[in-house]
N, C-alpha and C positions, 0 to 999 in steps of 0.2 A: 859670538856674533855671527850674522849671514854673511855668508862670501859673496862677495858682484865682482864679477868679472869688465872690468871697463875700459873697450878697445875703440880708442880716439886720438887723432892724432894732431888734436888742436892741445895743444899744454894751458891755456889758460880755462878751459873747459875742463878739465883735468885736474884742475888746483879749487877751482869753482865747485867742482860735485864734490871732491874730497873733504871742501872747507866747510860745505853746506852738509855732508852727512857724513863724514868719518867719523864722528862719536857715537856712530849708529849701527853702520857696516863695516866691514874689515872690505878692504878695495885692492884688487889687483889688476893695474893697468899697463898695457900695451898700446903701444902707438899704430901696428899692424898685427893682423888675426894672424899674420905668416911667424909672428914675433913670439907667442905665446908660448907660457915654460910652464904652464901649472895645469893639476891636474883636473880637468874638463869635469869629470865625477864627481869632486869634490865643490864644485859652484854651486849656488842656489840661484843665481840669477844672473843674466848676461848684460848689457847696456852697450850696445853695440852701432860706432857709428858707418854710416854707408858709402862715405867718397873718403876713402884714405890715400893716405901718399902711397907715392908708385902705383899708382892706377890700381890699388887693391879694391876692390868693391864689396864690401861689410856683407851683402845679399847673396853672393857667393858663398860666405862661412854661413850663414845662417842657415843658407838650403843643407850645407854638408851637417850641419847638428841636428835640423830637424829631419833627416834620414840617419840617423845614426840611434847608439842606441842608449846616448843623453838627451834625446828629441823631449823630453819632460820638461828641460831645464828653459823656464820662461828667458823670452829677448825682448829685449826692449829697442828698437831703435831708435838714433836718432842722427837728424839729416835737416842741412840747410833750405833743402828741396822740399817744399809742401803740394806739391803737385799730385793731383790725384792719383797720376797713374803710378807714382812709387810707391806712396800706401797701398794701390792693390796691391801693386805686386809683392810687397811683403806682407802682405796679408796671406797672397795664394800658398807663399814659401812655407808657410805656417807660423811666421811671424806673431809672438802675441800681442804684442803693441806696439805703437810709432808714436816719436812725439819730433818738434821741428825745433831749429833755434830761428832765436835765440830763445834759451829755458827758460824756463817757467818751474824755479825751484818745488814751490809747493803743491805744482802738477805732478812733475817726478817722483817727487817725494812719496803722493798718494798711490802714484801707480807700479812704484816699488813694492809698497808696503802690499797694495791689495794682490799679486799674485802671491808674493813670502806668505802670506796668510791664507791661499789656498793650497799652497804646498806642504803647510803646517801640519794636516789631520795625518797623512802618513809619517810624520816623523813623531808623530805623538803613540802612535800603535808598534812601536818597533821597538823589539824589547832586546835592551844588552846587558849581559850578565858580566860582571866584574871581578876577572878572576887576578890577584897582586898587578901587575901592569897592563895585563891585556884586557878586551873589551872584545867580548863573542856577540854577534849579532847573526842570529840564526836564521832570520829572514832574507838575509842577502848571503850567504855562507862566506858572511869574512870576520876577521880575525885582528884585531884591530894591537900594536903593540905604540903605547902611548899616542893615539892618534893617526899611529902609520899604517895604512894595511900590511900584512904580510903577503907575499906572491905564493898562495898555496892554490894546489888543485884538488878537485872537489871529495876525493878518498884521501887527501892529505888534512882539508879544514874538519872531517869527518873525524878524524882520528886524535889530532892534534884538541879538537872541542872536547871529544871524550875526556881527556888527559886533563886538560883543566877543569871539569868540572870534579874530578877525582884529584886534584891539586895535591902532590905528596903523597898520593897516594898510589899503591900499585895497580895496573888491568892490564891481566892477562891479556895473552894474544888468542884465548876462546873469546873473547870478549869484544874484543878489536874488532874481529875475523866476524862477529857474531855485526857489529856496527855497519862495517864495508861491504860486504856479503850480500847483495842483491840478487839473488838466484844465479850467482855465479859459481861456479869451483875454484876454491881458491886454497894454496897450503898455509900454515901457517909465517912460513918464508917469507910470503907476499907482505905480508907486515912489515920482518926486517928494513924491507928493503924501503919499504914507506918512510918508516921511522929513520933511514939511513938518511933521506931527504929532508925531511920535517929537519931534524939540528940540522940540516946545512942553513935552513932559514930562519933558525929562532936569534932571537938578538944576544946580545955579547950578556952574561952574567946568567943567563941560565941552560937548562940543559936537561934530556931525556934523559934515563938511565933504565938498567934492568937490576929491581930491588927485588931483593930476600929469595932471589928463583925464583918468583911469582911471576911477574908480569913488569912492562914501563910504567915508567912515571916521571914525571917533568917534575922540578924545583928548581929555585936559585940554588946557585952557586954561591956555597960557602966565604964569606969574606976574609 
């Protein structure tokens, strides 16, 4: 399901959207944008309201996303306030839509769906290759182990993608060397010391190794 991010800090508004669309969206909500514990990247949609407690102003977070570099991720606000001049201004913020209360379920509803729906075409052209637990997506160079990214760097997801798509398999470090190698000089050491990184961040039950004198290769871990 779509992740919505929903930061309001009225609780019966809160129980209100959840009851009207939890069997639709998966909901993680905050009572303040200061509050927030999940990962920004992983949202599809924000729902974001604009007078919160502690004098937090919702148009403050909004500007800081739409300068940032999840500016993609549509906001929706919303505000007791119908007054024109707050709709421009989060319009100017880059705001993609505003709506006011008290809701209008099946307004929300529609203008949910219609951005998820234009965000749809790029998630339909991104292609992940499924290698035993993990999930390689080469258009974003991440590395995905049951859902989680890994924190690798970009001659690490290089190396590491290599190695899964030869699952069990050995590749030399001509190979490797031949992968990371961007008109650079590089010895074949340079690898080691990649590979010495890469397992510090692979998950518990598997593991690189160096088979047959040939070259690594990733597998589980024997049970």
């Amino acid at each position: 399901m779509k992740k919505i991010l929903l930061i309001e800090d009225n609780l019966e508004v809160v129980e209100m959207i959840k009851d009207n669309f939890g069997h639709f969206f998966d909901f993680y909500s905050f009572s303040n944008y200061s509050e927030v514990s999940i990962d920004l990247a992983s949202i599809d949609l924000i729902l974001l309201d604009i007078n919160l407690k502690n004098n937090e102003n919702g148009l403050v977070f909004a500007e800081q996303l739409k300068n940032s570099q999840i500016k993609h991720i549509p906001i929706i606000t919303i505000s007791s306030n119908n007054d024109n001049k707050d709709i421009i201004q989060a319009l100017k913020i880059g705001v993609n839509d505003y709506i006011c209360k008290p809701l209008d379920m099946n307004l929300l509803f529609y203008k949910i769906n219609n951005f998820l729906a234009l965000i749809e075409p790029k998630k339909v052209f991104e292609t992940v290759t499924k290698v035993a637990d993990f999930n390689l997506i080469e258009e974003e160079n991440v590395i995905k182990y049951k859902d989680v990214p890994l924190d690798l760097t970009k001659k690490e997801f290089s190396i590491l993608s290599l190695l899964l798509k030869n699952y069990n398999k050995p590749v030399t470090r001509d190979k490797i060397l031949e992968k990371i190698n961007k008109g650079t000089i590089t010895t074949p050491r340079v690898v080691d010391t990649h590979i010495l990184n890469i397992r510090k961040k692979l998950p518990e039950g598997y593991e690189i190794i160096f088979s047959n004198r040939i070259g690594y290769c990733i597998k589980k871990n024997a049970v």
